[in-house]
DSSP file (Angstrom, degrees, kcal/mol; ACC not computed):
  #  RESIDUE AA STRUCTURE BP1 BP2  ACC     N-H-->O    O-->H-N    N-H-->O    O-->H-N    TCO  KAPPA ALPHA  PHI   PSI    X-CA   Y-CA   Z-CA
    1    1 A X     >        0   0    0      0, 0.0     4,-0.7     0, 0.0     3,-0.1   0.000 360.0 360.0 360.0 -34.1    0.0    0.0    0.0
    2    2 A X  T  4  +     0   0    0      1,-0.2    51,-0.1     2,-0.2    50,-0.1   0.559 360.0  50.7 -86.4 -16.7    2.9    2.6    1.0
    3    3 A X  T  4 S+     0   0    0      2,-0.1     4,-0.3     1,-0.1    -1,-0.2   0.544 107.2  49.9-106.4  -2.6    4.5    2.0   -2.6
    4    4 A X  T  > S+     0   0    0      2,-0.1     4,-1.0     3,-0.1    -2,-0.2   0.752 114.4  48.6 -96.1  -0.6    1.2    2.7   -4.5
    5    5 A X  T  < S+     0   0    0     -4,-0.7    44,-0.2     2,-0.2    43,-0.2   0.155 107.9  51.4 -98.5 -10.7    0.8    6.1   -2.3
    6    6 A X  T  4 S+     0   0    0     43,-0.1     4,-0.4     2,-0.1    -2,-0.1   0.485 107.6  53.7-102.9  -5.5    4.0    7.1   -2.9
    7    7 A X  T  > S+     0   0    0     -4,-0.3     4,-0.7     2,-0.2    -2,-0.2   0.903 113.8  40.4 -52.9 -52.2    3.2    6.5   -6.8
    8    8 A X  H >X S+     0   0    0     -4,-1.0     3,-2.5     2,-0.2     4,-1.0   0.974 112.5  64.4 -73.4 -50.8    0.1    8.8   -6.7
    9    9 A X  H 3> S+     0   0    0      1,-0.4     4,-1.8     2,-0.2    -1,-0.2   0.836 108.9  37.8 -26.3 -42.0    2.7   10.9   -4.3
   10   10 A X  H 3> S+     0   0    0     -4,-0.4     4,-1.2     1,-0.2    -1,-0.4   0.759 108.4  63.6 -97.7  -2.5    4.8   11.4   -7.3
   11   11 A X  H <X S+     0   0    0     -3,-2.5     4,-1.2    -4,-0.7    -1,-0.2   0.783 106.6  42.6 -53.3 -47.8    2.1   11.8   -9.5
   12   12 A X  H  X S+     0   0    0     -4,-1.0     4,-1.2     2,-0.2     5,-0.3   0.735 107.1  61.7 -61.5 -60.0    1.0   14.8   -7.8
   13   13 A X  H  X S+     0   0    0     -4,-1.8     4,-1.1    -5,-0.5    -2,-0.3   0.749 107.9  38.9 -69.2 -20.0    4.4   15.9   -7.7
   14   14 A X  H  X>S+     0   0    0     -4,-1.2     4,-3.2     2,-0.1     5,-0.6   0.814 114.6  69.7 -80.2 -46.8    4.9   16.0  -11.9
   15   15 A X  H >X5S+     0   0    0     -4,-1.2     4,-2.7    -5,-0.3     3,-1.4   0.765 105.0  28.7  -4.4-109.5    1.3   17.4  -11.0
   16   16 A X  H 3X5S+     0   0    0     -4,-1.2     4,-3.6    19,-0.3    -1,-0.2   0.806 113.0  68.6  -9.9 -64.9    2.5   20.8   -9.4
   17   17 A X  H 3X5S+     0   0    0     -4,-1.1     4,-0.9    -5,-0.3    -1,-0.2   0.879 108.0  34.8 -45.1 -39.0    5.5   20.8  -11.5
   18   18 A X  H <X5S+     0   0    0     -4,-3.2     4,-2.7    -3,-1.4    -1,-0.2   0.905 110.2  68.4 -77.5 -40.9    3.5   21.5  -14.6
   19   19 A X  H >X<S+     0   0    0     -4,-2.7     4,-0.9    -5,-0.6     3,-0.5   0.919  88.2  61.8 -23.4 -73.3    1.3   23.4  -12.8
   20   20 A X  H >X>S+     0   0    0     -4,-3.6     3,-0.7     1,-0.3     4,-0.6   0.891  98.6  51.4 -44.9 -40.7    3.6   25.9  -12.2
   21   21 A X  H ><5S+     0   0    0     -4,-0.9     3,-1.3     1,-0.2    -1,-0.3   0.982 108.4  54.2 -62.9 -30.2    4.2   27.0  -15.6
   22   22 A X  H <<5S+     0   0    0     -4,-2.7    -1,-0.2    -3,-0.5    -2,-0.2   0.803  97.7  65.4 -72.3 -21.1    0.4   27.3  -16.3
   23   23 A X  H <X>S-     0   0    0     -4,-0.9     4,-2.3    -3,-0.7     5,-1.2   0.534  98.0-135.3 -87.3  -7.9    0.0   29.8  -13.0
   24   24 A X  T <<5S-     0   0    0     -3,-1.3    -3,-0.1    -4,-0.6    -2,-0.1   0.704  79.0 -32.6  76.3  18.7    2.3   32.5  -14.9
   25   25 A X  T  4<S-     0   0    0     -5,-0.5    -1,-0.2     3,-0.1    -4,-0.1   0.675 116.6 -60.3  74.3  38.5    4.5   33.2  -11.3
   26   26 A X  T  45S+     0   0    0     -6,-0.3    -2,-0.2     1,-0.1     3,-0.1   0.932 115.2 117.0  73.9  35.0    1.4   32.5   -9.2
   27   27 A X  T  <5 +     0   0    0     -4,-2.3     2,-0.6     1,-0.1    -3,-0.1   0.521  59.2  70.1-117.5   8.3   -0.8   35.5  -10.9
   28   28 A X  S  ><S-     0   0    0     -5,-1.2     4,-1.1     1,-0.2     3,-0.2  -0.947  77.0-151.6-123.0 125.0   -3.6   33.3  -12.6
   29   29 A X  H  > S+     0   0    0     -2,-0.6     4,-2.3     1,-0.3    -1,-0.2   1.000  89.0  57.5 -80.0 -49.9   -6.0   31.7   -9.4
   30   30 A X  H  > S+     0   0    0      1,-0.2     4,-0.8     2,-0.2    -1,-0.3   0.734 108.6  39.2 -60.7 -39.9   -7.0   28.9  -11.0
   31   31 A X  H  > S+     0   0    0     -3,-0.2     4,-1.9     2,-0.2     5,-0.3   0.927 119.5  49.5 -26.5 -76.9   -3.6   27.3  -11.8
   32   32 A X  H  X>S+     0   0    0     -4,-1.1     4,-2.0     2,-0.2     5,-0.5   0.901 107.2  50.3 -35.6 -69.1   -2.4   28.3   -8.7
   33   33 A X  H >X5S+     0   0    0     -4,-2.3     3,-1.3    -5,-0.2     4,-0.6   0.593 119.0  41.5 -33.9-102.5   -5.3   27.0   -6.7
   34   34 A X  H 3X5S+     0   0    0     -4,-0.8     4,-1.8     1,-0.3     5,-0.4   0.680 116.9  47.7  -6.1 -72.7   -4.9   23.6   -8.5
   35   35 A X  H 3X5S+     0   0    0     -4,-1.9     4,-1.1     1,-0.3    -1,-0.3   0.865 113.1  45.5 -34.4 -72.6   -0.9   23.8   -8.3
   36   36 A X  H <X5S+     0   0    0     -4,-2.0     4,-2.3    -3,-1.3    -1,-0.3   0.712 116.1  53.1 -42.3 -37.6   -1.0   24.7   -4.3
   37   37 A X  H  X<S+     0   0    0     -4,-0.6     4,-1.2    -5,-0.5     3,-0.3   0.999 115.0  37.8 -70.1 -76.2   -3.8   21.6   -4.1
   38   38 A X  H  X S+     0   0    0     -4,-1.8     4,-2.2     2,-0.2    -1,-0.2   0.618 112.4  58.1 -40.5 -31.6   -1.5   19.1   -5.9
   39   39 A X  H  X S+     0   0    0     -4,-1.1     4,-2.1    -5,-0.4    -2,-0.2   0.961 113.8  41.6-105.7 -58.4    1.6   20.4   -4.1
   40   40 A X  H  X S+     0   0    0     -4,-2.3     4,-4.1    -3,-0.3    -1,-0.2   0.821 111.5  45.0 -41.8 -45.0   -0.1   19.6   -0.9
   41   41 A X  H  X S+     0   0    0     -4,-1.2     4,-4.4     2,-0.3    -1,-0.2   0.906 112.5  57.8 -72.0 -43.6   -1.8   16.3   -1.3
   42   42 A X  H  X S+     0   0    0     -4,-2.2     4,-1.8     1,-0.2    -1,-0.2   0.817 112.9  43.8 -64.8 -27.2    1.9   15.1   -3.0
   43   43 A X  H  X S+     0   0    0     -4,-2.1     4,-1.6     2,-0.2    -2,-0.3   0.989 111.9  47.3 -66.7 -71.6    3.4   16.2    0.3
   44   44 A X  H  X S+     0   0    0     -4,-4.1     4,-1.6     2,-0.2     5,-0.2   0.847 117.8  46.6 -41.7 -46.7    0.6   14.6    2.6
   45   45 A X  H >X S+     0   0    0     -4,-4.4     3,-4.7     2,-0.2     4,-1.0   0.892 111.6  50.1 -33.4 -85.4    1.1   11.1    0.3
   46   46 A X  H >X S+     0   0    0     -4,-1.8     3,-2.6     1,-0.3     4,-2.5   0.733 113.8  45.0 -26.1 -75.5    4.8   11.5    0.6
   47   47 A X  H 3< S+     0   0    0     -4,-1.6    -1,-0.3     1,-0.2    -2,-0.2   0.784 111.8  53.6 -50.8 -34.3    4.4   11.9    4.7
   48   48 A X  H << S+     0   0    0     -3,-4.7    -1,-0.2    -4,-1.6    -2,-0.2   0.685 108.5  49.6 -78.0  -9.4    2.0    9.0    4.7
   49   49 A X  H XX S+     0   0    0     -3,-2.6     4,-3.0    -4,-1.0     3,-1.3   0.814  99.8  61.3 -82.1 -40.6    4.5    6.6    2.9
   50   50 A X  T 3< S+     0   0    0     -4,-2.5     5,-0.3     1,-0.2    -1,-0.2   0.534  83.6  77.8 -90.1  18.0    7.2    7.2    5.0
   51   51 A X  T 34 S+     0   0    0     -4,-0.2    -1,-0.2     3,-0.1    -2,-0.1   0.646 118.5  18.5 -56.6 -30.4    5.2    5.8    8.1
   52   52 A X  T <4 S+     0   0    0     -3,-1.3     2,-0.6     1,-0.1    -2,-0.2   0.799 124.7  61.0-125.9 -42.4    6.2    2.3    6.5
   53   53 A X  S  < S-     0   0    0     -4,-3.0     5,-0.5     1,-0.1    -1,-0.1  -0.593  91.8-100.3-114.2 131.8    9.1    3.2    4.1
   54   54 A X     >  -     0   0    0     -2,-0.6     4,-2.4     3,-0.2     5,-0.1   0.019  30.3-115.7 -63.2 153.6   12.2    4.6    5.0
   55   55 A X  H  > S+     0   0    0     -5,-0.3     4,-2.5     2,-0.2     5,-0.3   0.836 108.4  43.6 -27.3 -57.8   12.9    8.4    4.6
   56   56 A X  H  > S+     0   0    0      1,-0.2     4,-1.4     2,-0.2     5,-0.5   0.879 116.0  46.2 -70.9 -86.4   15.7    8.4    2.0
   57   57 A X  H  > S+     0   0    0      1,-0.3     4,-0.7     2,-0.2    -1,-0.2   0.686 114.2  47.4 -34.2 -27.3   14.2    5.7   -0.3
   58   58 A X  H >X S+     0   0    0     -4,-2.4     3,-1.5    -5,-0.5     4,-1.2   0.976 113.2  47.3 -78.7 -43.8   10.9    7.1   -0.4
   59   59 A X  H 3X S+     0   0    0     -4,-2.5     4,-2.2     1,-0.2     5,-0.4   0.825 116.1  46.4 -40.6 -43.5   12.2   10.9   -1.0
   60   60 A X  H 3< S+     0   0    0     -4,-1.4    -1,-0.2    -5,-0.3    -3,-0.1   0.584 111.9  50.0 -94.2 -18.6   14.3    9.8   -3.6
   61   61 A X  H <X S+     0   0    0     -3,-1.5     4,-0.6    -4,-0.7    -1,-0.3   0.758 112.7  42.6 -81.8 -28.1   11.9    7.8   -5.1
   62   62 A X  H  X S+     0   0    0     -4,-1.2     4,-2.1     2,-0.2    -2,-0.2   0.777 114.5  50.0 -85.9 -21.9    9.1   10.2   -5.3
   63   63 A X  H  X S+     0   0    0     -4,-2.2     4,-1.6     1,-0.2    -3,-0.2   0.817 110.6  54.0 -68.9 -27.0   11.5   13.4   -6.6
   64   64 A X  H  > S+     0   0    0     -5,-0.4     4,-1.7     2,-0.2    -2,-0.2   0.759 110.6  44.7 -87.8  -9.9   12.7   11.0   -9.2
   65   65 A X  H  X S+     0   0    0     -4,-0.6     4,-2.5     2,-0.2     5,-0.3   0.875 119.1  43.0 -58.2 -47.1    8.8   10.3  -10.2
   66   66 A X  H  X S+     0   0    0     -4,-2.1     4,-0.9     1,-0.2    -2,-0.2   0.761 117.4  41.8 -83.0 -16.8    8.3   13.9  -10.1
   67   67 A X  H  X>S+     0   0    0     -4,-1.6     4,-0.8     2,-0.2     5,-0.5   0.926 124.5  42.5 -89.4 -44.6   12.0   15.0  -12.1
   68   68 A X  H  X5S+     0   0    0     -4,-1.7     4,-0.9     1,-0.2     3,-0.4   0.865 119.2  43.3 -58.1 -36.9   11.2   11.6  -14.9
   69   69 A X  H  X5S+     0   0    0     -4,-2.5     4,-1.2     1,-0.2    -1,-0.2   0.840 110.9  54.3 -97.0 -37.1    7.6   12.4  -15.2
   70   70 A X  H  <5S+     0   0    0     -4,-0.9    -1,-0.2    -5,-0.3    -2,-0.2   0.555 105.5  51.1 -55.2 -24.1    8.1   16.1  -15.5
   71   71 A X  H  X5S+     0   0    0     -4,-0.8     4,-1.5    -3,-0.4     3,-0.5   0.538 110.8  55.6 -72.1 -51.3   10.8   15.9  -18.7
   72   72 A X  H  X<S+     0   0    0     -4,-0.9     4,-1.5    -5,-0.5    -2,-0.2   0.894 108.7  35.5 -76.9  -9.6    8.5   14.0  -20.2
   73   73 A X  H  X S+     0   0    0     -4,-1.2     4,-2.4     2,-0.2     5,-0.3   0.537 118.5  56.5-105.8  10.1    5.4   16.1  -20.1
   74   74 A X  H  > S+     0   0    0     -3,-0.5     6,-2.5     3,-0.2     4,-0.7   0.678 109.8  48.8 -72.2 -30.7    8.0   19.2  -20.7
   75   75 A X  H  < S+     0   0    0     -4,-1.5     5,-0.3     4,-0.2    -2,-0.2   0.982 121.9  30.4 -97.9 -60.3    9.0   17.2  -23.7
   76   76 A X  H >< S+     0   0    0     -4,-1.5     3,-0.9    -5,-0.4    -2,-0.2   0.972 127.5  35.6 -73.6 -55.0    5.2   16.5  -25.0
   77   77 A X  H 3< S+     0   0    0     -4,-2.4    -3,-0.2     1,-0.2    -1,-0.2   0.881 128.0  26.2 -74.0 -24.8    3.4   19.8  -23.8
   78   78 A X  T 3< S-     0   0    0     -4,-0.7    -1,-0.2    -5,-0.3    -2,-0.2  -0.360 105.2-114.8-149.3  40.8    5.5   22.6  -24.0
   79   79 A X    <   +     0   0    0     -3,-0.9    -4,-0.2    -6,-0.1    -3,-0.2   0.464  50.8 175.7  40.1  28.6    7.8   21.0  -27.1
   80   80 A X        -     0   0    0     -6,-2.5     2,-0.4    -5,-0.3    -1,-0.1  -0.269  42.8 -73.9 -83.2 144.5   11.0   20.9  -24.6
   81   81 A X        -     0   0    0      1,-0.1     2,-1.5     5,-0.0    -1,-0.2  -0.295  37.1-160.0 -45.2  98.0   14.3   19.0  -26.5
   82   82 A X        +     0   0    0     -2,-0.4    -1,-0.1    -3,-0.1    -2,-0.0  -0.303  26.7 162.8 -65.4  52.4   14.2   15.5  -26.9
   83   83 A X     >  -     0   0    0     -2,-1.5     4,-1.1     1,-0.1     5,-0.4   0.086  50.7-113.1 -96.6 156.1   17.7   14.8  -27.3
   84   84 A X  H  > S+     0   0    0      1,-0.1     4,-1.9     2,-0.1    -1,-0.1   0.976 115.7  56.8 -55.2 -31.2   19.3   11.1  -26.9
   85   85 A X  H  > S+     0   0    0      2,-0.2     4,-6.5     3,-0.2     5,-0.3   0.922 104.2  51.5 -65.3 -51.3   21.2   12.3  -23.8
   86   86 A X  H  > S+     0   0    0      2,-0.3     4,-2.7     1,-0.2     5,-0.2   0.974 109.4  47.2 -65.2 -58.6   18.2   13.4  -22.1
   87   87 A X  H  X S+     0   0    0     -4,-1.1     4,-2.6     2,-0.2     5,-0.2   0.966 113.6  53.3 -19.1 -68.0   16.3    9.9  -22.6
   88   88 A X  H >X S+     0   0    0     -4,-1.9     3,-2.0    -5,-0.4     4,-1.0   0.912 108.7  42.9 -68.8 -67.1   19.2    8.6  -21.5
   89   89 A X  H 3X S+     0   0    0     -4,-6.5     4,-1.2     1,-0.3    -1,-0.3   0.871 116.5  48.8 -47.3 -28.0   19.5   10.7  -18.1
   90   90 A X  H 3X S+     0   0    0     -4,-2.7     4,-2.0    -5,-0.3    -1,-0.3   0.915 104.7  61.5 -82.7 -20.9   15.7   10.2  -17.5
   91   91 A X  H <X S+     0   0    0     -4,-2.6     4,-1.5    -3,-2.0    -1,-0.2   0.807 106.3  55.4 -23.8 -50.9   16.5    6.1  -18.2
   92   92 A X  H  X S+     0   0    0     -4,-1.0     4,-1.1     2,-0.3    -2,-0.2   0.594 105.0  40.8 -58.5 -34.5   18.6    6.7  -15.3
   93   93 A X  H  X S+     0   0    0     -4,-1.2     4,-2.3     2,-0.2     5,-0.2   0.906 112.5  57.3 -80.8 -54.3   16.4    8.0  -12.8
   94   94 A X  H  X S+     0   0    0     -4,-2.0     4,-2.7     1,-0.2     5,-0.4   0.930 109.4  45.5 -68.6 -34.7   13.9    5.6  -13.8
   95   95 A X  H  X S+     0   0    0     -4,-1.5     4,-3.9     2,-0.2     5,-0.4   0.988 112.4  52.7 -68.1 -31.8   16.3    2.8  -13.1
   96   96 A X  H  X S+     0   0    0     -4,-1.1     4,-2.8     1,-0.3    -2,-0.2   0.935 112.3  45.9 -49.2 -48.4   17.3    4.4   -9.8
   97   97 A X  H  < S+     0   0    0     -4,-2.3     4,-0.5     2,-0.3    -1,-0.3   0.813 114.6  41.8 -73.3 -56.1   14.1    4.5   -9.0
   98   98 A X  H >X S+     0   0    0     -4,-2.7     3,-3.1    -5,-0.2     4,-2.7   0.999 111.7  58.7 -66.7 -45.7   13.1    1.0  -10.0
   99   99 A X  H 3X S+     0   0    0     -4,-3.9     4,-3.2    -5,-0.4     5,-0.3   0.944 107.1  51.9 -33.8 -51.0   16.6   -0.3   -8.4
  100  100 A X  H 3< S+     0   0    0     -4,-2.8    -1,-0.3    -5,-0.4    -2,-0.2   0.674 108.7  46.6 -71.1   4.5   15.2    1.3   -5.0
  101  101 A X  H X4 S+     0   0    0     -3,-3.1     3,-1.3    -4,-0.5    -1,-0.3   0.808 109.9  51.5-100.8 -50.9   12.0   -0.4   -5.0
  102  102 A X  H 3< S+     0   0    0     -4,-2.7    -2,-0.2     1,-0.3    -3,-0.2   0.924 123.1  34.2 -53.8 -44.9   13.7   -4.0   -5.9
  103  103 A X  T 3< S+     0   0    0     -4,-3.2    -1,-0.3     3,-0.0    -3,-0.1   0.196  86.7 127.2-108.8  12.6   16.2   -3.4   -2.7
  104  104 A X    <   -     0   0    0     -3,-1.3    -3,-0.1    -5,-0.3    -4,-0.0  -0.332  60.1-141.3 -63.0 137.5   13.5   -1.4   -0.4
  105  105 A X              0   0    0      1,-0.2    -1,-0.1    -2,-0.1    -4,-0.1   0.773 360.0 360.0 -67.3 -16.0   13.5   -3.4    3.3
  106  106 A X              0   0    0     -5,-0.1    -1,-0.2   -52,-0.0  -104,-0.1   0.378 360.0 360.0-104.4 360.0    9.6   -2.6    3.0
């Protein structure tokens, strides 16, 4: 249960991320509301995961949800470079990220 709640966690957290560009520096309320909403809930997740899962491995798994998942919708919405290198670094994250799951104590 604590690794599908830190899933939605990071979900929330590419959430926000996008978020932000749509709020304009926090001058358009409806973005913002939304943004501030996600930014919370991804936090509360995050806090309720690391009840069962230890501190480092869950941060590091949900910022690397939120840095992989965030390139990629940078890449699709807002036409950001899709270069081989950058695949490859976000390959990387996502392996970190699976690696920490395979060798989590929880």
């Amino acid at each position: 249960m604590a690794w599908a709640l830190l899933f939605l966690a990071g979900l929330f957290e590419i959430g926000w991320a996008i978020g932000l560009k749509y709020t304009d520096g926090f001058t358009r309320p409806w973005p913002t509301t939304w943004t501030v909403l996600a930014m919370v809930v991804s936090v509360v997740l995050l806090a309720l995961t690391v009840r069962t899962l230890p501190i480092g491995t869950a941060y590091a798994v949900w910022t690397g949800i939120g840095a992989a998942g965030t390139v990629l919708l940078g890449i699709t919405l807002f036409g950001e470079p899709a270069t081989a290198l950058r695949l490859a670094c976000i390959a990387l994250i996502v392996a970190g990220i699976v690696g920490l799951k395979v060798l989590s104590p929880a």
